[in-house]
N, C-alpha and C positions, 0 to 999 in steps of 0.2 A: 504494500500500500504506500501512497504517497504522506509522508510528515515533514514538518519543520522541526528540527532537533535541535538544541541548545547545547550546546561543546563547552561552554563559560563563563562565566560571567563576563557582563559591559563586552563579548562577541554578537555580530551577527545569528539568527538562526540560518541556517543550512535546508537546504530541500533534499532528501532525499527516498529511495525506499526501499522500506524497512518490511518484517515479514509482519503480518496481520494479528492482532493479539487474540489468545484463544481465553474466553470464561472460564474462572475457575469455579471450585465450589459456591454457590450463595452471588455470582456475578452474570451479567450480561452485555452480551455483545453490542453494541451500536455503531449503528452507521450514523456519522456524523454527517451536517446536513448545514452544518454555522455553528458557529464559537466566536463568544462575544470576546472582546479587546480589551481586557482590565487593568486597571492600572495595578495591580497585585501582579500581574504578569511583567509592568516592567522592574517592580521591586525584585523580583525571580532574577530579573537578566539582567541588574546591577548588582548582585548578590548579596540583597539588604535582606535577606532572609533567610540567615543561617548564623545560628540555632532559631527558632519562634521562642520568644519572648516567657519565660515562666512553665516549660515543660521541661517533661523530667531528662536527662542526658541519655536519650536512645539514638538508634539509630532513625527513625520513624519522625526526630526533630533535627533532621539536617536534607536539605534537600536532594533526592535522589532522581527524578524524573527526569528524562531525556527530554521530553515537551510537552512547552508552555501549554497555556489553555486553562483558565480555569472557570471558565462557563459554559455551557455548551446547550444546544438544543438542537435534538438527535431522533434519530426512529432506532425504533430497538429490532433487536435480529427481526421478528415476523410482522407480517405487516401491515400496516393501520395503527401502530402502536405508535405517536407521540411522545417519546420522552424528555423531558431534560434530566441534568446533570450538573448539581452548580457546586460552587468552589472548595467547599467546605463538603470533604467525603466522608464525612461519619468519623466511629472513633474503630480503634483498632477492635479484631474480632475477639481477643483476648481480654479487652474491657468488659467485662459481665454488670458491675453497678455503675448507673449513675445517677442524679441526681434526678427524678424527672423534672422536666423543663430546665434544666443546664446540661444538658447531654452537648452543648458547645460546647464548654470550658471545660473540656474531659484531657487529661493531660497528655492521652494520647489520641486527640483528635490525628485526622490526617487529611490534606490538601490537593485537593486538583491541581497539577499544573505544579506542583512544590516537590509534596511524595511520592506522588505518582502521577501516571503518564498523563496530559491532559489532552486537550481536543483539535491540537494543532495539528488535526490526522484525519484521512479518510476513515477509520475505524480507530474507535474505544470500547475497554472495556468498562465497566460501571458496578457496584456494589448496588443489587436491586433494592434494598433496605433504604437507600436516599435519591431514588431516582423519584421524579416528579410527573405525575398526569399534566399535560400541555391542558390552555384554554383552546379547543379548537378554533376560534374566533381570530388566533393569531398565527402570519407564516414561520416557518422558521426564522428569517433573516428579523423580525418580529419581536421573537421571544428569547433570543439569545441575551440580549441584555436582561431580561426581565431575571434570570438566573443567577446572576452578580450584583447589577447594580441596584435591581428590584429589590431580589431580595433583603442584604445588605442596607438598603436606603429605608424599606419596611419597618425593621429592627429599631432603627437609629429614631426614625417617626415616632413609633411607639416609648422609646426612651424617652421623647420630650414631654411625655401625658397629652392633657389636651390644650396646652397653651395657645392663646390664639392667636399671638405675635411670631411670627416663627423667621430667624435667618438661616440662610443655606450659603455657607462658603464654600465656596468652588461650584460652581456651575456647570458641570458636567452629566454625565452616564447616569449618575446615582439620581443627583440631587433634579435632573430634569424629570424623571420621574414622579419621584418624593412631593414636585409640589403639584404634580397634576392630584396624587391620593389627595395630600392637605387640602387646597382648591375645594374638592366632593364634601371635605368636612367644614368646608367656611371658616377654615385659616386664613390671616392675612399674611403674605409672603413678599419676603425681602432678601435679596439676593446681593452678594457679595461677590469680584470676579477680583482677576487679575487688574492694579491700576493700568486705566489706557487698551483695557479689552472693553471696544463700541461694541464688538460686534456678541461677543459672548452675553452682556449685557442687555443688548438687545431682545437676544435669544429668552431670557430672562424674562421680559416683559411682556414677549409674543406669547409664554406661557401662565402670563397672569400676573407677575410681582408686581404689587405694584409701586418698588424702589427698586435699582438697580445700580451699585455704584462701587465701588473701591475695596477692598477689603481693608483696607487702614483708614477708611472712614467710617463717621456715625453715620447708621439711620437715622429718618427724621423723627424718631421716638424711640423710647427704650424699648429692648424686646422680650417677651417673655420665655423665649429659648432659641438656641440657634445649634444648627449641626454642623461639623468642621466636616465637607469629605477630601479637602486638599491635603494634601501630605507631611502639610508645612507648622511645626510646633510652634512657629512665631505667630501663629494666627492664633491662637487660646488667649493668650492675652489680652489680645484685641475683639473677642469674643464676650469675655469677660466684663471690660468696659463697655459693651453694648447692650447686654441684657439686663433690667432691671433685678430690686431685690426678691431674692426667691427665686430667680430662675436659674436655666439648666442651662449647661453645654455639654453636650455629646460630641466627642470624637468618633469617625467612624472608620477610620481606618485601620486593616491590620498593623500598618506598620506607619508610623507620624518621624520627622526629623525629630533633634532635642527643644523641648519646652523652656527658652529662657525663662530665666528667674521673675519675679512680677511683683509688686506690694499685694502685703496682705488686702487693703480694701478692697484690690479687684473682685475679691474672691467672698470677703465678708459680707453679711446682709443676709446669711441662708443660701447663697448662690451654688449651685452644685455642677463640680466637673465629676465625669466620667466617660468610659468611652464602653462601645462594645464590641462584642467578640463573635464573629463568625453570623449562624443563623442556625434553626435549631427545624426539625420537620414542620413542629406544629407553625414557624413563620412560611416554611414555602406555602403550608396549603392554607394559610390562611391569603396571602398575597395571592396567590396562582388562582383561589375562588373570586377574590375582589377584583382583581384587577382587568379583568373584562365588562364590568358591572359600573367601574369608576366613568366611561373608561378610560384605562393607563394607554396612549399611544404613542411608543418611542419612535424618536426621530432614529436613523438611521444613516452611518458613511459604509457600504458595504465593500469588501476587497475582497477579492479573490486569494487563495492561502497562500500562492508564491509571492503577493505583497503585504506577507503578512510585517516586515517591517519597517515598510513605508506606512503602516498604521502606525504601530508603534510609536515609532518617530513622532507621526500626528499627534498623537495622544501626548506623547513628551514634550512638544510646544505647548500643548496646551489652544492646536486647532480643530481640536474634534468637536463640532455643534451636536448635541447629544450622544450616540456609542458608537462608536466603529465595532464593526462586526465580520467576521471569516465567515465565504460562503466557501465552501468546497463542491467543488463539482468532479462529477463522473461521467 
């Protein structure tokens, strides 16, 4: 089959092919069909993610995977069967307890596209225990984001309660989602970009905010939470000052730069930082139910898998208008 293989870190992926993966026990086959663009995939290929952050010293928390990929939306071996496959692949089969509803934060979770192979391939294989029923309402090239940034962006929503001031920094995959759900619950949404990004801004506005500006500047009112999906730990800070007292700031990414230091008042008032972790079953089916119902419809930049890293790239400026997405064709 044909893949894109990762040889390095901060390397090029590679085209090549490779033999076709066979299902083991408790797995299944898929034919991959699109695989969404994450920015967790460029964290992979700058090698910011080795060890994960707070797991035990195994082999299972260092990255092993030949390729990237970690969203994917696939048809399984027979056919008519819709699946996705998002980034977060469950915990190892060896884990017997967990907590229910924190079955994320299991120490030995394991990662699409980190510990194993992900979807930068004409075929994957998938652990059928977190594989997800598709909204048939959406194509593949559709639903591939809905598997990362959906999900992912679901999570971090639910973190802010029901606050009705809501910021989103970084304007992207996730967060262009996130305010189409908020939007259906009559949140008011305020979007933070890159200074001197018109156009991501823009993009912003076409989908409702009704402020779009700076990330180093205030909105025109305090906010009652805001979610960080940019990668950048100098934004908490500036988070902080944004949100009135009592409110929250969610981090949502796996992996954030360092958090400069800050005065305590940022922080004082009840104000609450946290971030979270992965996405757990009961978020994909709850998202995968809603989100034809809302409806969620992501914008899309589609590439074909042999430019899978002129996306990449895209995504690393910071030009992608909603998700770049891998179609693979046969």
């Amino acid at each position: 089959m044909k893949a894109l293989l990762l040889d390095g870190a901060r390397r090029p992926l590679r085209t090549a092919e490779i033999p076709r993966p066979a299902p083991g026990p408790g797995q299944v086959l898929l034919a991959v069909r699109a695989c969404g663009v994450c920015r967790t995939d460029l964290h992979v290929l700058d090698g910011e993610h080795s060890p994960i952050p707070n797991s035990h010293s195994c082999s299972a928390t260092r990255s092993s995977a030949r390729l990237p990929g970690s969203a994917r939306a696939a048809a399984a071996s027979h056919p008519g069967s819709a699946s996705g496959y998002p980034g977060w692949a469950g915990r190892a089969a060896s884990v017997a307890t967990v907590v229910p509803g924190r079955e994320n934060l299991c120490d030995r979770a394991r990662f699409t596209g980190y510990q194993l192979d992900g979807g930068y391939a004409e075929y994957a294989v998938a652990d059928e225990r977190f594989c997800f029923a598709l909204p048939d309402t959406y194509g593949d090239l559709e639903a591939a984001p809905l598997l990362c940034a959906g999900l992912i962006g679901y999570r971090t929503l639910a973190a802010t309660g029901d606050a009705p001031r809501l910021g989103l920094y970084g304007f992207g995959a996730a967060a262009h989602l996130v305010a189409q759900v908020a939007r259906s619950r009559g949140r008011r949404r305020f979007a933070f970009t890159r200074a001197g990004d018109e156009a991501a801004q823009q993009f912003a506005r076409a989908l409702g905010a009704e402020w779009a500006g700076a990330s180093d500047a205030l909105p025109p009112e305090p906010l009652d939470a805001a979610i960080i999906f940019a990668p950048a730990g100098a934004l908490v800070p500036l988070a902080l000052r944004a949100v009135a007292k009592g409110g929250t700031v969610v981090c949502a990414g796996i992996h954030m730069s360092d958090i400069p230091t800050f005065p305590y008042d940022l922080l004082w008032g009840e104000r609450v930082l946290r971030s979270v972790a992965n996405l757990t079953r009961r978020d994909g089916e709850e998202f995968l139910a809603l989100a034809p119902r809302v409806p969620v419809r992501p914008t899309i930049e589609p590439y074909p898998l042999e430019r899978a890293n002129e996306a990449l790239e895209r995504l690393r400026a910071g030009q992608v208008r909603g998700a770049a997405v891998l179609e693979i064709a046969r």
